[in-house]
Structures are given as structure tokens and as C-alpha cells.
C-alpha positions in Angstrom: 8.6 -10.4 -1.9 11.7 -9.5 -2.4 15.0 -9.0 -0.3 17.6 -6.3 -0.4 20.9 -5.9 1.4 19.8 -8.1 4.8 16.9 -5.3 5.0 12.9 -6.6 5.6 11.7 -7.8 2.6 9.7 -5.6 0.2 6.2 -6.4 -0.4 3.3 -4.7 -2.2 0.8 -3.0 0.7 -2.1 -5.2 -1.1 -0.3 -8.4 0.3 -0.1 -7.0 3.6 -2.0 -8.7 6.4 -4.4 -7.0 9.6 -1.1 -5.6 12.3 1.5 -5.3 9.8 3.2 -2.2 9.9 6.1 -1.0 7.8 7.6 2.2 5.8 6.6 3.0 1.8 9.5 2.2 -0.2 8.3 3.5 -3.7 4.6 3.5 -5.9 5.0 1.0 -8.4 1.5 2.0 -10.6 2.0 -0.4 -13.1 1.8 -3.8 -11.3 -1.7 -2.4 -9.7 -4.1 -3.9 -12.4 -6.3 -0.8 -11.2 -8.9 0.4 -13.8 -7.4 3.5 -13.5 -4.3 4.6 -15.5 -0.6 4.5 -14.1 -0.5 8.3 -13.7 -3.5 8.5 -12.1 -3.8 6.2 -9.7 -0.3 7.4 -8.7 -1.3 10.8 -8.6 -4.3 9.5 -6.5 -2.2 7.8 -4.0 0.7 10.6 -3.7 -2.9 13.0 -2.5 -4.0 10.3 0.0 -0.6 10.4 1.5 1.2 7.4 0.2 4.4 8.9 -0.3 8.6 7.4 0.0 9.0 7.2 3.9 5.7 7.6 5.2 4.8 4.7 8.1 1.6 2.6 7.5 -0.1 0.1 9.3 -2.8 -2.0 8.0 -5.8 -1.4 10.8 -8.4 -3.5 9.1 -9.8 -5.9 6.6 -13.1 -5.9 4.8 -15.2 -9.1 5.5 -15.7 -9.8 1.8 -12.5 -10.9 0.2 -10.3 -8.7 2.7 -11.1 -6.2 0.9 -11.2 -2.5 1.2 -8.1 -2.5 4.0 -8.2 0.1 6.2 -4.6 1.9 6.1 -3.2 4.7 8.7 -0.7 6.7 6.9 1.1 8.6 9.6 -1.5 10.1 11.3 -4.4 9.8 8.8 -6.8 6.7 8.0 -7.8 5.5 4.9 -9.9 3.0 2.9 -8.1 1.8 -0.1 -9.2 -1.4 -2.3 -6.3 -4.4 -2.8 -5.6 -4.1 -5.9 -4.9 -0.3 -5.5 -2.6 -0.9 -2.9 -0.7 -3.5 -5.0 1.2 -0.5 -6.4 2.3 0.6 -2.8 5.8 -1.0 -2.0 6.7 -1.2 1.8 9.2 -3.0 3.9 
């Protein structure tokens, strides 16, 4: 996590726990470790509605290793795995 200017900290969405709600700062693909490349899961994420300024809130956790989380992104929920949401910076 990391700190700027006296603001929340920044943290990747995939760290995120059940109730926390914040804004997207940026996509950061490349610290994802997703199977898929950096373009594409970016792409992927951009469709789904993770874009700079929009408000999420983690809704729910998967019973197996937390994982998928349910996400709502504005007004929209979705199901995204962990490691997928690693590349989703919010604070």
C-alpha cells in the first residue's frame, strides 16, 4: 500500500476486503500475474467498467480462497477473480 500526499492509501482492488469501498485510481496490468496479456486484460477491465474515477465496493467474497469477489462498479455488479483485480488500483 502505498501513501500519497496525506490522501488514503492506494491499494490493488485484489487486496481489498468484504465492505471496503473506494475510487479507481489507475489499471496497473502488469502486476496482475493474469494468464492473460497486459493489453488484454486491461482492455477487459476498461469494458467491465473499471475505469480512473469510477466508485467500487467489494459486495462479496467467494468461500474458496476469497475468491471470485463480487465488485459493484457504479451502478453495475461484477464477478472478477483476485488476481485480475490486482491490476485495479483504488484508494
Amino acid at each position: 500500500m502505498t501513501k500519497r500526499n496525506g490522501t488514503r492509501p492506494h491499494l490493488p482492488l485484489g487486496l481489498a476486503k468484504r465492505g471496503y469501498s473506494g475510487v479507481i485510481q489507475h489499471l496497473a496490468a502488469g502486476d496482475a500475474g493474469s494468464a492473460l496479456s497486459d493489453n488484454e486484460l486491461e482492455s477487459r477491465l476498461i469494458e467491465l467498467g473499471f475505469v480512473e474515477g469510477a466508485r467500487v465496493e467489494v459486495l462479496h467474497e467467494g468461500i474458496v480462497g476469497r475468491d471470485p469477489i463480487a465488485v459493484r462498479v457504479e451502478n453495475v455488479t461484477i464477478a472478477v477473480r483476485r488476481r485480475e483485480a490486482m491490476a485495479i488500483i483504488v484508494a
